[in-house]
C-alpha positions in Angstrom: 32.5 -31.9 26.7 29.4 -29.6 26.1 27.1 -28.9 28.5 24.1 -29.2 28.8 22.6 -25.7 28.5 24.8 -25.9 25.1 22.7 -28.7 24.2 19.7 -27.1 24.3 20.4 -24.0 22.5 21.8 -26.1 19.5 18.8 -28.3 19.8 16.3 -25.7 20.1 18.0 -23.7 17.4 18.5 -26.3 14.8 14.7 -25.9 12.9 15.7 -22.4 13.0 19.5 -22.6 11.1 17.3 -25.8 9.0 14.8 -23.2 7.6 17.6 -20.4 6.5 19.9 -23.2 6.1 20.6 -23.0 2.4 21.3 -19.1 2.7 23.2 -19.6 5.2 25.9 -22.5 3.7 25.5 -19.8 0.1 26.8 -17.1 2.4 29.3 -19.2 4.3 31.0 -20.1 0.9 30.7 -16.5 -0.3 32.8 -15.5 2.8 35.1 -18.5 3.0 36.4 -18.1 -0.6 36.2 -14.1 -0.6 38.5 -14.6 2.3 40.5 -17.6 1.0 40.3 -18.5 -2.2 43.6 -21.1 -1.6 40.4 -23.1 -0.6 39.0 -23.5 -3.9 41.7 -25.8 -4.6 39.9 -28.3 -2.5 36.4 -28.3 -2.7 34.6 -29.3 -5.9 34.0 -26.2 -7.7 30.9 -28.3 -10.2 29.1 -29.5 -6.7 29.7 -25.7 -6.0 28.1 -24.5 -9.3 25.4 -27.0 -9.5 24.5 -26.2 -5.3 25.1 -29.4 -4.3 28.0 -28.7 -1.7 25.6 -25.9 -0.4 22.7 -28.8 0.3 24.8 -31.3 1.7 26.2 -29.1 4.4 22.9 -27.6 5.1 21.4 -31.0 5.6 25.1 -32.1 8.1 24.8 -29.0 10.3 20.8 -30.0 11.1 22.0 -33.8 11.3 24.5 -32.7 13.5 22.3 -30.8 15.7 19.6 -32.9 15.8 22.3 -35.8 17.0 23.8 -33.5 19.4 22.6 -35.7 22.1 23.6 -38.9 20.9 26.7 -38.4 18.7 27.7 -41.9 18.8 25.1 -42.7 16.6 26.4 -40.3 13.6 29.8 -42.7 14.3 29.4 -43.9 11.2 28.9 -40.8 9.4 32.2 -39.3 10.6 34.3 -42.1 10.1 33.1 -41.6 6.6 34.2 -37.9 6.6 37.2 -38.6 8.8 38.4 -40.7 5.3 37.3 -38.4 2.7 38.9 -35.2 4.3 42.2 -37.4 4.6 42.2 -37.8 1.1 41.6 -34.3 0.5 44.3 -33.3 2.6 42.1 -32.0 4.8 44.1 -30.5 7.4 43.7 -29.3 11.1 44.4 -25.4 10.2 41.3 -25.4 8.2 38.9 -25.8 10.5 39.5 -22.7 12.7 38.5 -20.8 9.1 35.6 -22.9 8.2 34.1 -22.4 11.9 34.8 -18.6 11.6 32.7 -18.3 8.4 30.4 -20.9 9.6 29.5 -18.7 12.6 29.5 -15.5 10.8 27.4 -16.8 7.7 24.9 -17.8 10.9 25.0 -14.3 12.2 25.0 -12.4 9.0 21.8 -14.2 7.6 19.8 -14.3 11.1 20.6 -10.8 12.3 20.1 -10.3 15.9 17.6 -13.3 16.2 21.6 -15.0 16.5 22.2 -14.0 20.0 25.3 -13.8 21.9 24.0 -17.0 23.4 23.3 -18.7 20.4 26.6 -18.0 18.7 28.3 -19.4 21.6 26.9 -22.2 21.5 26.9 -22.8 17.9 31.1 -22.5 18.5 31.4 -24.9 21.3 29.2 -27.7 18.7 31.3 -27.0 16.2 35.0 -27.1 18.1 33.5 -30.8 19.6 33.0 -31.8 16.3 36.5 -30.4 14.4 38.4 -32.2 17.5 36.5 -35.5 16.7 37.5 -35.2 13.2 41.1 -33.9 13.4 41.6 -36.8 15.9 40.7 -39.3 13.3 41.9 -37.9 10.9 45.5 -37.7 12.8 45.3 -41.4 13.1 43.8 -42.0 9.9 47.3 -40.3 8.0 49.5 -41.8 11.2 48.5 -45.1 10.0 48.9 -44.7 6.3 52.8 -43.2 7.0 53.6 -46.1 9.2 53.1 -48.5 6.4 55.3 -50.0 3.8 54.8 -47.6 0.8 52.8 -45.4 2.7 52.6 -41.6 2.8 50.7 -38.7 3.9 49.5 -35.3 1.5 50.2 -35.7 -1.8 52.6 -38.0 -4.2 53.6 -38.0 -7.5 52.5 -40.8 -9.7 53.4 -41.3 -13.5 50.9 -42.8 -15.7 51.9 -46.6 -17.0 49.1 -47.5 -19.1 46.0 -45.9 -20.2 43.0 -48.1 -21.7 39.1 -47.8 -22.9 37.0 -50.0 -20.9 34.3 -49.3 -22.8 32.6 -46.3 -24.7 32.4 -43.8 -21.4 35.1 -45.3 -18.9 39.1 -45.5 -19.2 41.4 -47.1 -16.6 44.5 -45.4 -15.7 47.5 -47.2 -14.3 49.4 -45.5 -11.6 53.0 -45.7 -10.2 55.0 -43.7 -8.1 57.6 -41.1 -9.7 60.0 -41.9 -7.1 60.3 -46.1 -8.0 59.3 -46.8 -4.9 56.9 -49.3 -3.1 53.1 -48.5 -2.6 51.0 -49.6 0.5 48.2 -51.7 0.2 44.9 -51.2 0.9 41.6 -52.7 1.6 39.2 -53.9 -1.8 36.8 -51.2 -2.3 38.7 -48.2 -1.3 39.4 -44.8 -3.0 42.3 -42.6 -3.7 42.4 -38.9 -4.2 43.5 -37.7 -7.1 44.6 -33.7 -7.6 45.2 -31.9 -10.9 45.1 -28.5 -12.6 42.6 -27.4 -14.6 43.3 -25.3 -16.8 39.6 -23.9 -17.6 39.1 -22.9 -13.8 43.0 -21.8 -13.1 42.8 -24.1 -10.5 43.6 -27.2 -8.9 40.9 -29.8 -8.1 40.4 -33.2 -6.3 38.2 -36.3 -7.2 38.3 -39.1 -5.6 38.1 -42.6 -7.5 37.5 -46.4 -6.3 40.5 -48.4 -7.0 40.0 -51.1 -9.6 42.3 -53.5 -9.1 43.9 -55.6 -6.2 46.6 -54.4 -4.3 50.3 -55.3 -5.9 52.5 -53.2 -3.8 54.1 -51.2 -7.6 50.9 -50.1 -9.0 47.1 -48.5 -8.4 44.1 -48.4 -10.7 41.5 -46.2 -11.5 38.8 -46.8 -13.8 36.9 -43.1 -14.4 33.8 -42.4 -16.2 33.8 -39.4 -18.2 31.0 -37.1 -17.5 29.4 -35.8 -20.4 26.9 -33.1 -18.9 23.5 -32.2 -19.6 21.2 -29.3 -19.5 21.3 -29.0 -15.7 24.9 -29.9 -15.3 28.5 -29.2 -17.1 30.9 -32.2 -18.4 32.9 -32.8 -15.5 35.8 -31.1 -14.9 38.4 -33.8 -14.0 36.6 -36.7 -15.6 37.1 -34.5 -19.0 40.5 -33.6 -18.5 41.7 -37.2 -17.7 40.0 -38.9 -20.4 40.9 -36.5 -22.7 44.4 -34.6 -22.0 46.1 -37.2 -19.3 48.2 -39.6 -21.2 51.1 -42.3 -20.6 53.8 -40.4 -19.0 51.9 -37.7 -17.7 52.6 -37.2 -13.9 49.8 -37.0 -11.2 49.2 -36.2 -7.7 47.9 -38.7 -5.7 47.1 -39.2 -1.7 46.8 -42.2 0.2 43.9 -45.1 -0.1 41.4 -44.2 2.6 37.5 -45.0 2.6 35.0 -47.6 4.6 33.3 -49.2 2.0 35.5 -52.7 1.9 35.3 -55.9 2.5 36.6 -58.2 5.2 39.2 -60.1 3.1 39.7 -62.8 6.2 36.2 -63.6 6.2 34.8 -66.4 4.5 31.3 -66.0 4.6 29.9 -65.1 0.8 29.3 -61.3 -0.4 27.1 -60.3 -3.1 28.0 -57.3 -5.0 25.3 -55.0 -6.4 26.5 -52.1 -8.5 25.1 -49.7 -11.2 27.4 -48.1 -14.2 30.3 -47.0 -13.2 29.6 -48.4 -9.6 31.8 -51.6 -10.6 34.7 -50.5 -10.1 35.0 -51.0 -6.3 33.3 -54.0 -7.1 36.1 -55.3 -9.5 38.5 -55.1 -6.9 36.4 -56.9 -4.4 35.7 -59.6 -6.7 39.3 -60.2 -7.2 40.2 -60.4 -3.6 37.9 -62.2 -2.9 38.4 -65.4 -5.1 41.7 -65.3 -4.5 40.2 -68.1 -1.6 38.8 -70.2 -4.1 36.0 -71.5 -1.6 34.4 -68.1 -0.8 30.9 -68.3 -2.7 31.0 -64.5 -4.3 27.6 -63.4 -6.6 28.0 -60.1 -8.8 24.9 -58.7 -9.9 25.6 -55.4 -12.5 23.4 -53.5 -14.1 24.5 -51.5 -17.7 22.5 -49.6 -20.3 24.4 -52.1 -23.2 27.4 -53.5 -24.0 29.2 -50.1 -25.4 29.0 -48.9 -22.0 29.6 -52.0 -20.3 33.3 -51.8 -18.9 35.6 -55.3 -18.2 33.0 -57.4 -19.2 35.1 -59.9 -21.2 37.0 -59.9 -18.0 33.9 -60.3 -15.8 32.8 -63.3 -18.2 36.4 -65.0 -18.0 36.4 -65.1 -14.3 33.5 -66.7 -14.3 34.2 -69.5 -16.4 37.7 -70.0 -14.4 35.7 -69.8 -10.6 33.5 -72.3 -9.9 32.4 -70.2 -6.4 31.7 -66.9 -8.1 28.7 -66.3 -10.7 27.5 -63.0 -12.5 23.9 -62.2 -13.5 24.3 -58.6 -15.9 21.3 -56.8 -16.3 20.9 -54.4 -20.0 18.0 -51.9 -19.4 18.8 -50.8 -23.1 20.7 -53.8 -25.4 21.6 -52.5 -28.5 20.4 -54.6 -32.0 23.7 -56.9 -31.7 23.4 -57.7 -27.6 22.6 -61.5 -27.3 20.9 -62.1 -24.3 22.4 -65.4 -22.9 25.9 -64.6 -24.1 26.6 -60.9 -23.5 23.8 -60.4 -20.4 21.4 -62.4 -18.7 18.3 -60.6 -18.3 17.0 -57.7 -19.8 15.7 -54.3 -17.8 16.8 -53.1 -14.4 17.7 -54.9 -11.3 15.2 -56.8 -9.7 16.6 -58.6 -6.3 13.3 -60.1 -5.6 13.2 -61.9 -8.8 16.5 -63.2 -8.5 15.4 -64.5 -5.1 17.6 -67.6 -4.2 20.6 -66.6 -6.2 21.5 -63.8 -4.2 19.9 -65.1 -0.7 22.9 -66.6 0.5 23.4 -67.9 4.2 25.8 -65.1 6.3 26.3 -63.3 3.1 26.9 -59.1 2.9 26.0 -57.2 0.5 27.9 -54.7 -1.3 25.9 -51.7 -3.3 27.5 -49.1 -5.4 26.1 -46.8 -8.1 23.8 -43.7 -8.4 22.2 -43.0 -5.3 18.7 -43.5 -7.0 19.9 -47.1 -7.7 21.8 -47.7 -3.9 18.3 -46.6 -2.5 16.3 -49.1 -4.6 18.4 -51.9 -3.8 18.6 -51.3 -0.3 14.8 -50.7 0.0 15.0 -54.5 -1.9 17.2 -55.9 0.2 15.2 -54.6 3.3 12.3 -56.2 1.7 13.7 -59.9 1.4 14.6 -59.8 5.4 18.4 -58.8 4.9 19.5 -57.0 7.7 20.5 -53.6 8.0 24.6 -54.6 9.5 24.4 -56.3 6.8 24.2 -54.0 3.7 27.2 -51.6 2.9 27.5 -49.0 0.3 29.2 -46.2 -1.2 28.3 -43.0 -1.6 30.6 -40.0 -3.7 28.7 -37.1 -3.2 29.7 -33.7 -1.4 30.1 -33.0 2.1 31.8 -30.5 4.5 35.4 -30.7 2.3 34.6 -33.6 0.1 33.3 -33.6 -3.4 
């Protein structure tokens, strides 16, 4: 437990670390992969080029901080990191070396305004915070090895089948090298996946919703390739998979872990919101979840057009074969040959509050998943048609301490 007076000083250091917190997290990496670079292995060196690991830790250690009277309220928030460092392979060595550079990154950037005191304290924080984790994190693998088909670190998996969903996503199927069975898990998850790369000379991790239902032989990952821009390079793994992983190629993969799911013994209806790519947790939801025919389920999807649309032939089948489920697709850019009516239903982006009724159901949740842009609007419309907060669930794939 800390103590008070531990408390304070992270409390009434915290603006302090917040201001020089980006040169701080730059110097901490600097020092972590100077002194390990095994590490790069794991964290996502594009996030790492592009700053964005550097922000999101910035922005945990102030959350953190400012929280560090009321942890239970950031419950949430680890759970979500508990998941994504077990599917990293995130493992309790590490955090000994990521507090060392942590503190020393402090003190190197502060200079003696980082007391004695103040380092002190800063070490107690973190060591209550790396037990929290590695304790859910111990049960999170515990409970994926005690499973039928389960496993902890890394598996091989051979690729089965490999097909174009549309102009900028592919689904992979998955199954184990060694013929054996594969656990199940819950509709909306994600599994790691780790492979070399040969343009770093390294070994990185992405983690990717799982498309399908769970079978027990097989998994499914539906990946969008990511071109790049002027501000960003193609991605790494999403380059590499679409365009050098074939049937037959073998794979590392670690267990199914993640908190964005749905209750699959409840029979209150969801509505699922997703963006792009954002469908493919969705897709899995959807599938569970009319497996009880009586379950009222609305998918709402938004797409640029139909080249970039994936599964929806699929989509558009399942709806003429449930009479509980119905989709409303949104193009914000049909091409000449889209027919409204036939291969969307309304043109533009996402509007909740026009739909009104149609996705106002009694007891429903709502599911959201897509850029974060697009999660925060629909939330925000959500909010604003008296939906409450318990309520709404969604994804985010972004970096954190270990994650991407």
């Amino acid at each position: 437990m800390l103590t008070q007076r531990t408390k304070d000083i992270v409390k009434a250091t915290a603006p302090v670390l917040a201001q020089h917190g980006y040169s701080i997290i730059q110097r901490f990496y600097s020092r972590l992969f100077e002194a390990h670079p095994e590490l790069k292995n794991v964290f996502n060196m594009a996030h790492q080029e592009q700053g964005q690991q550097q922000q999101a830790l910035a922005r945990a250690v102030y959350a953190y901080a400012e929280n560090i009277e009321d942890p239970g309220s950031l419950a949430a928030v680890l759970a979500n990191i508990a998941h994504k460092h077990a599917s990293l392979d995130v493992r309790p060595e590490h955090y000994p070396i990521v507090g060392e550079h942590l503190l020393g990154a402090i003190k190197d950037v502060l200079g003696d305004a980082a007391t004695d005191d103040i380092i002190a304290a800063w070490a107690q924080a973190y060591g209550n915070l790396a037990d929290a984790l590695m304790g859910m994190e111990s049960e999170l693998r515990e409970k994926s090895a005690g499973q039928v088909g389960g496993w902890t670190g890394w598996r091989s998996f051979v690729v089965k089948d490999k097909r174009a969903e549309s102009s900028v996503i592919t689904s992979f199927i998955l199954e184990p090298a060694d013929g054996e069975p594969v656990m199940n898990f819950e509709p909306g998850q994600y599994i790691g996946i780790a492979v070399n790369v040969p343009s770093l000379n390294l070994q990185q991790i992405r983690q990717y919703s799982l498309s399908d239902m769970p079978n027990g032989h097989s998994y499914r990952i539906s990946v969008k390739r990511e071109e790049g821009d002027t501000t960003r390079p193609p991605g790494y793994v999403s380059s590499l998979l679409h365009d050098h992983v074939n049937v037959g190629d073998e794979v590392k993969l670690a267990a199914p872990y993640g908190t964005f799911h749905i209750d699959v013994d409840a029979t209150t209806p969801i509505v699922l919101i997703s963006g792009g790519v954002g469908l493919t947790p969705m897709v899995s939801m959807l599938k569970r979840a009319i497996q009880n025919p009586q379950r009222q389920v609305v998918f709402v999807h938004g797409a640029r057009n139909s080249a970039v649309h994936a599964m929806r032939d699929r989509l558009r089948q399942t709806v003429a074969t449930h009479a509980n489920f119905k989709a409303i697709v949104y193009y914000d850019a049909p091409l000449p040959g889209d027919i409204e009516g036939k291969d969307y239903d309304r043109r533009g982006f996402i509007d909740l509050r026009e739909l009104g009724q149609a996705v106002l159901l009694p007891d429903a949740d709502y599911y959201i998943c897509g850029p974060i842009p697009f999660m925060r609007a629909q939330h925000d419309a959500l909010k604003a048609l008296d939906i409450q907060e318990s309520r709404i669930h969604y994804e985010v794939f972004g970096p954190d301490l270990f994650a991407e």
